[in-house]
N, C-alpha and C positions, 0 to 999 in steps of 0.2 A: 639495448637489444638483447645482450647476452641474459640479462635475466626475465627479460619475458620470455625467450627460446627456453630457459629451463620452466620458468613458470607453466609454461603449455606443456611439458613435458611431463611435468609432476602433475599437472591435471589430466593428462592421459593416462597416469599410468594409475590413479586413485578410479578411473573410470572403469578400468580394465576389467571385464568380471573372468572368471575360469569356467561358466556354465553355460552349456546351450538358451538360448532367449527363447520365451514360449510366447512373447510375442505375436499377435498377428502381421501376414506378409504383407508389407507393402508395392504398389505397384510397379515393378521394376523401372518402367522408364522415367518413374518421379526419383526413383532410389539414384539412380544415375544422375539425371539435372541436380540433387542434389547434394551428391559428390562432389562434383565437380566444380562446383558452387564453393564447396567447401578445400578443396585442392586449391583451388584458383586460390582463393583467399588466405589457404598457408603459405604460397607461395608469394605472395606479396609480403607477407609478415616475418616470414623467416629468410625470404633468398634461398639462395642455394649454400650449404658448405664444399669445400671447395681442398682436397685434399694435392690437388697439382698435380697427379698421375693420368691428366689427358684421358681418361674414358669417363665419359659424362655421368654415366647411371654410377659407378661407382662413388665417383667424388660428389654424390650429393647425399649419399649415405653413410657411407663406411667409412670417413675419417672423425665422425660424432662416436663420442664412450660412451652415452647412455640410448644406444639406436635400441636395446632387450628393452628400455623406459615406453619406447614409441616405435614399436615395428611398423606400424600401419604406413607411417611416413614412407615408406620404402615406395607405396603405391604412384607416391607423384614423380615415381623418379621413369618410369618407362618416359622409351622415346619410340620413335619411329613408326610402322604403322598399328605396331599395338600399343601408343602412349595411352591410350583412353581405356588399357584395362584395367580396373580396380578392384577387382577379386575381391575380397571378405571387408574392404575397408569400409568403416564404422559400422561392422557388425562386431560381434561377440568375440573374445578369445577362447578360442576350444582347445585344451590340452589334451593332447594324443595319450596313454598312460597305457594302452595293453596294445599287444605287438601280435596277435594275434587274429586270421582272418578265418574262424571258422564257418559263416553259414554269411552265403552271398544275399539272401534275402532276410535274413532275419539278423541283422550285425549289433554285437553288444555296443552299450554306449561305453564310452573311452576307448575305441578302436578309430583305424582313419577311416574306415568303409562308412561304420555310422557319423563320422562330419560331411565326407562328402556328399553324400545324397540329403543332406537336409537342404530345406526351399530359403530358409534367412540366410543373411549374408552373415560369413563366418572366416574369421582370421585362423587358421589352426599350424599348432606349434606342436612339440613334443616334450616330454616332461624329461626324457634320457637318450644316449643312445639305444638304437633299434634298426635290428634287421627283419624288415617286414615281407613273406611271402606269402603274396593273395594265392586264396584259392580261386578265383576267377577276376576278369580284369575291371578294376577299379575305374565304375562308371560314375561322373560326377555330374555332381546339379551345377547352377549358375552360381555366381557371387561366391566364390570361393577362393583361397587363398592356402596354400601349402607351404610352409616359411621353414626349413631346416634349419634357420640361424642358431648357433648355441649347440647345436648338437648334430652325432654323425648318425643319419638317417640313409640305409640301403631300403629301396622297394627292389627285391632279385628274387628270382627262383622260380619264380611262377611269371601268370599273367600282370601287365602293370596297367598302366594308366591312359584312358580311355575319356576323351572330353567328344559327346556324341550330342548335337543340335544344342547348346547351350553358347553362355556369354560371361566374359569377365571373368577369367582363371590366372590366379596366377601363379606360377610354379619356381620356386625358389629354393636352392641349399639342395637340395635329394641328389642322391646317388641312384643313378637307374641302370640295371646292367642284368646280363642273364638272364632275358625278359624271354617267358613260352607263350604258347598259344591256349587258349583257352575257351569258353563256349561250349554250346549244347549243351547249354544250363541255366535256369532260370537266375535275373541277377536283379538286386534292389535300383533305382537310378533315382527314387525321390520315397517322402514314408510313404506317401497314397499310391504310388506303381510299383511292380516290378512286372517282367518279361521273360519271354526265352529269346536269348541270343547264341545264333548262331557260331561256328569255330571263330575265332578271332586270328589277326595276321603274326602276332606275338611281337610287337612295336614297343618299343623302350612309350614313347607318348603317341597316340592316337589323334587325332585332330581330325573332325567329321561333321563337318556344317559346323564350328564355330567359329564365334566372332568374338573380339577383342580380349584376347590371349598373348600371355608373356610368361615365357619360359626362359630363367635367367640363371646362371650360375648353379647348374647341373653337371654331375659328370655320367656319361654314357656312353657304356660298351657292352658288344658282342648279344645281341636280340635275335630273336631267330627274323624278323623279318628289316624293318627299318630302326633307325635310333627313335627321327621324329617322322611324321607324316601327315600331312596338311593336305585334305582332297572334301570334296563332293562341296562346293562353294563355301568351303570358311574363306574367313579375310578379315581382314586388321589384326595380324600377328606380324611379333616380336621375338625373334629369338637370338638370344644374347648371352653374353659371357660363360659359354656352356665348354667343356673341353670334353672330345667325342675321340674315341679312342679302338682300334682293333674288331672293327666292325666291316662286311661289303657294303650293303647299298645303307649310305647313311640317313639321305633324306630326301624324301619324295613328296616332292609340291604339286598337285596338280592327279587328278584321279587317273583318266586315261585321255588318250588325244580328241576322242570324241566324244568327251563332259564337257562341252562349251560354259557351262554353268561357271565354270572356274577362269572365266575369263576376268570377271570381277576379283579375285584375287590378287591379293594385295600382303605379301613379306616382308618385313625387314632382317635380313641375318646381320646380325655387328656383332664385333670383339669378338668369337669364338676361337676357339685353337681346334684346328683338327689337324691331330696329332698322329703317332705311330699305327701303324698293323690296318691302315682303311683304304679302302679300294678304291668307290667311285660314287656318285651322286651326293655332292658337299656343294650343293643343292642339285638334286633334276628339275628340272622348271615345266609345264605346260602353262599356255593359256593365259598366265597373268603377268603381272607385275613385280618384280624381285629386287630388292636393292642388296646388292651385296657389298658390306664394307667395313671397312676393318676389322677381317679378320686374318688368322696367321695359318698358312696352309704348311706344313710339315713333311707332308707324306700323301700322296694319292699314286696308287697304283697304276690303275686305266682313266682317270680324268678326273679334276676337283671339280666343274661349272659345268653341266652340262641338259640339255631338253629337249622337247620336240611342240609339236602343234603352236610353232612360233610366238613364244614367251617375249616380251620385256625384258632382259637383266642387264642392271647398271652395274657392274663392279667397280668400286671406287676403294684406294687406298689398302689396297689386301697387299699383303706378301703371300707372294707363292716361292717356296725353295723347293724345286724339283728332288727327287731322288739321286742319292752319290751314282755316279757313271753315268749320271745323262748328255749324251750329248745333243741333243732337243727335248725337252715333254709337254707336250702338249695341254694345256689346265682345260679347255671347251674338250666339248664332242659335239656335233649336231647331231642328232638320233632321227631317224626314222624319216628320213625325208630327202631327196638328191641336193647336190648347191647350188642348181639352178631356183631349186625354191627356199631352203635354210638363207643364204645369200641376202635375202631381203626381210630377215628376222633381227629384230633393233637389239645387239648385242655390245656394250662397248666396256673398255677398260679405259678409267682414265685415272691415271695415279698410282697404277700398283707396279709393287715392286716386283719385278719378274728375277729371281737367282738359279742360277748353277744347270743355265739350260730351258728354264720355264720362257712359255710363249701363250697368248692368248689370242686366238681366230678371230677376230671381231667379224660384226656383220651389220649389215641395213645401212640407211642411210642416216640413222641417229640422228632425228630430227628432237631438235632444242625441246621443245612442246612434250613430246611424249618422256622423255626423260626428265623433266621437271616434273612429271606426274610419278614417275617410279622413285624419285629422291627425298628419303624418307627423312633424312637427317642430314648434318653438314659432313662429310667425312675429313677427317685427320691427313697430314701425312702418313703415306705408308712406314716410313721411316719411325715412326709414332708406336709401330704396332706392337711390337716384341714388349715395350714397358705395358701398351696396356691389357695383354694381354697374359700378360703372367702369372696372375690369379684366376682364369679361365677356371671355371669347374665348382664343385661348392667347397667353399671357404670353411675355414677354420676357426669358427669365429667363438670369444669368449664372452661370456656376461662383463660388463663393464672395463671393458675398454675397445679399442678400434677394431672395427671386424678387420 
């Protein structure tokens, strides 16, 4: 077994090219069945590796020394409701090599603006460290994949990253932080369009009608408006092993209470740490569906869980450690509604660790049915969280040996 697993690995990596594919596009939902087709079938063949550190996505990847041989493998590693996103896998490897973002519609090739707006599916990497500051906010095509493994990659200073009516992103390694507002300004989003888009919210990541996205081992702080935000009916997202840092409103699920559309909405937040200097919404919820679960709560100001227009949230296996001198804090809020009506909003905690004061509202009557549909994955003991969460953020990771 051990040397067919290298065998595949050396024929990945002999497959590998560094140029964009001039290829004709193939039909997206063939490209998918045939992913998947092909996941499935690594995953019979290789199993899982298996590093003993209790967080799933990690020990399937990051305890293998040749993961720089076969990055793409990382794609079978999502769980929960964005397991099914496979961003760039078996498309191309695109190396990143110029750090600069000068003209949003016309973007030289070896910059990230020109990999993401191309229509093939594309694995893109960086060739060094790099601090990237867009001059407007990096609007992406489908099948794409942004992997900072091997190197220390900041998108700060400007506007960031922006996935608007697309599918299968996956966002890995980047550092996203000091993210402005941007717009009223014509921006590229594939080679045959570009548009004028209005100011934007200045959001560390945007999320705007898509579907099957995974944003994993990011770290993110201090944006002028949210870290991530997921509204106008995306669904099948994953956000996972991110460490979210010195920011107010962190993350906003859910557009306003009267976009029913986001009813079909469907999150999974696992493993994250949010950590020092954050205020509140570590998630706000409307409308849909939210598993919350293992992650490690640090620090919230005015409430870590909190929604309106009668969300779904499962919290399962979190640690919550209130702030020193509490003596109650509250982790929920119910927003925008009396408790004769929040009251019958299906909220439950089952497993979390509550310390040093922390309490959790629960509500509804938590029927079995609806919460089997919100649980996206098996949760851990809480007890579990601190080990797996201690690599939260993007990783350190070197060319041949364990990230």
């Amino acid at each position: 077994m051990a040397t067919h697993f290298l065998s595949l690995l050396l024929l990945s990596s002999l497959l590998t090219l560094a140029l964009v594919s001039s290829s004709p596009v193939q039909d997206p939902d063939l490209v998918v069945q045939d992913v998947h087709r092909s996941i499935n079938a690594s995953r019979r063949n290789l199993a899982y590796l298996s590093c003993g550190t209790g967080n799933p996505i990690d020990d399937c990847w990051r305890c293998d020394p040749h993961w720089d041989q076969n990055r793409q493998r990382l794609a079978d590693c999502a769980i929960g409701f964005g397991k099914n996103a496979i961003g760039g896998r078996n498309g191309q490897i695109y190396v990143v090599t110029d750090s600069s973002d000068d003209d949003a519609v016309n973007p030289k090739p070896g910059t990230l603006r020109y990999a993401v707006i191309q229509d093939e599916p594309l694995w893109i990497i960086f060739k060094r460290d790099m601090v990237i500051k867009l001059k407007q906010e990096l609007v992406m095509n489908s099948f794409k994949t942004i992997d900072g493994r091997g190197t220390s990659v900041h998108i700060a200073g400007g506007p960031c990253i922006t996935i608007h009516k697309v599918s299968n992103i996956i966002i890995h390694g980047i550092n996203i932080h000091d993210c402005k507002q941007g717009g009223n300004a014509n921006i590229r989003d594939s080679p045959q369009h570009y548009g004028r888009w209005t100011v934007s919210d200045g959001d560390g990541v945007s999320i705007f009608g898509g579907k099957d996205i995974w944003v994993d081992h990011c770290s993110l702080s201090n944006c002028h408006d949210g870290l991530i935000d997921v509204i106008h009916g995306s669904t099948a997202i994953t956000i996972s092993n991110n460490y979210m840092t010195h920011h107010d409103k962190v993350m906003l699920l859910g557009h306003n209470d009267a976009y029913t559309e986001d009813k079909n909405m469907q999150v999974t937040i696992a493993f994250n740490h949010f950590g020092e200097g954050l205020v509140q919404r570590m998630p706000r919820c409307r409308h849909g569906y939210f598993h919350v679960v293992n992650n490690d709560y640090t620090h919230w100001e005015m409430y870590a869980i909190g929604g309106s227009a009668s969300p779904t949230i499962n919290s399962q296996g979190n640690r919550f450690l209130a702030p020193d001198l509490s003596f109650r804090k509250e982790v929920t809020k119910h927003e925008d509604a009396p408790e004769s009506e929040w009251r019958n909003w299906n909220w439950r905690s089952e497993g979390d660790l509550m310390l040093n004061g922390a309490y959790f509202r629960a509500s509804g009557a938590g029927a079995s049915s609806t919460y089997a549909r919100a649980s996206s994955l098996s949760a851990r003991p809480s007890s579990f969280v601190g080990a797996m969460t201690t690599t939260a953020g993007a990783l350190n990771c070197r060319m041949g040996s364990q990230c």
